[in-house]
C-alpha positions, 0 to 999 in steps of 0.5 A, spaced: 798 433 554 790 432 554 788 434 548 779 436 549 779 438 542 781 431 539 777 427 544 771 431 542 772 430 535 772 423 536 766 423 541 763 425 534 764 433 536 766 435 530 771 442 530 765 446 526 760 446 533 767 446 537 769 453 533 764 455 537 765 454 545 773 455 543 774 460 549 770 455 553 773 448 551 780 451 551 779 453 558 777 447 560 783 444 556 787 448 560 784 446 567 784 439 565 792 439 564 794 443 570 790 438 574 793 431 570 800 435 571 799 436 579 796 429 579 801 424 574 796 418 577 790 420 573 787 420 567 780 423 564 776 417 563 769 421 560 767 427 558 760 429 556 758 435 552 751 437 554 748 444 551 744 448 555 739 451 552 735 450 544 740 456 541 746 452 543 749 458 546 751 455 553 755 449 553 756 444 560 762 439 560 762 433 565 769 430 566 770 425 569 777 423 572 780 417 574 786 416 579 790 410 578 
């Protein structure tokens, strides 16, 4: 199973900014391991994390998968 939380930590993400757009990244997550399930010939290649105002209150995610 695709782990967000741990993939975006590793990207330099760390839990505190992650704490706040849980709801967000959890439902992605979710997303992503329905689709990987339906499709057992991909794999997420990249994820960008891009804030969309100077408050940081609304996040966009881009994910990028890859079918092998």
């Amino acid at each position: 199973m695709f782990n967000i939380f741990q993939y975006l930590q590793m990207k330099g993400i760390d839990g505190e900014q992650q704490k706040d757009y849980f709801k967000e990244l959890d439902e992605a997550n979710d997303r992503i391991n329905e689709f990987l399930l339906q499709n057992p010939n991909s794999k997420v290649k990249d994820i960008k994390i891009k804030f969309l105002d100077d408050s940081a209150e609304k996040v966009m995610l881009d994910i990028h998968i890859e079918k092998q």
